[in-house]
Structures are given as C-alpha cells and as structure tokens.
N, C-alpha and C positions, 0 to 999 in steps of 0.2 A: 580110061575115060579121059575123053582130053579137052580142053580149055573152054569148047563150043559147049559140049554136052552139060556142061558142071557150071558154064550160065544160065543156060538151057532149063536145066533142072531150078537152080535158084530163081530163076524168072519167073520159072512155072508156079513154083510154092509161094515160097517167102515173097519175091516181089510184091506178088499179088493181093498179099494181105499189106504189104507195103502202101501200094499205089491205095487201097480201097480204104484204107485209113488217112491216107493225107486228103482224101477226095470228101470221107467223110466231117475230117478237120476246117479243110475250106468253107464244105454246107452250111455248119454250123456257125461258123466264124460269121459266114452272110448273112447268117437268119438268128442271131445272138438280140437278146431284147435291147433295147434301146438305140439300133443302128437303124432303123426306121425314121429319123430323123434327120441322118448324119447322111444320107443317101437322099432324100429326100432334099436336103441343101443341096446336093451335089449333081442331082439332074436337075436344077433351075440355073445352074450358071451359065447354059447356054443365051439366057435370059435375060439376065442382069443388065448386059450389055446394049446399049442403044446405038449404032452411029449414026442415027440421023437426031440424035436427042442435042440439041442447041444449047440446053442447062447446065451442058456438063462442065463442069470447070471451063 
C-alpha cells in the first residue's frame, strides 16, 4: 500500500468524521444562545458611520 492509498483510506474514514465534526462545532458555536446580540452589533456597524454627518467631532 503506498503513501497515496493510506491517505486515501484515511480521508475516506476518519477525515470524514473529522471535517463533519469541526463543521458540526462551527453550527453550533453560531447558533449558541446569547450570540444573537453580539451579531446583531456586528451587522449595524456598517451603520454607525455617517460621513456626511457635520456633528462629528
């Protein structure tokens, strides 16, 4: 068996629950309670910004 195969094989098995548990980890990590807010701040600071606002400092 040579170096291809024996990635080959490991890619196939183990990767695979590899990759579907880190992919799993990230869903969650996004959809975890109380980040609904922290995302929420975070798509308004397109926002924040005025430059035509004259008040600003």
């Amino acid at each position: 068996m040579n170096l291809y195969e024996t990635l080959r094989h490991f890619a196939d098995s183990w990767g695979l629950l590899a990759l579907a548990l880190v992919f799993l980890a990230i869903v969650l990590w996004a959809f975890r309670p109380g980040s609904k807010r922290a995302y929420r701040d975070q798509a308004d600071i397109p926002f924040k910004y005025d430059p035509e606002d004259r008040n600003r400092e």
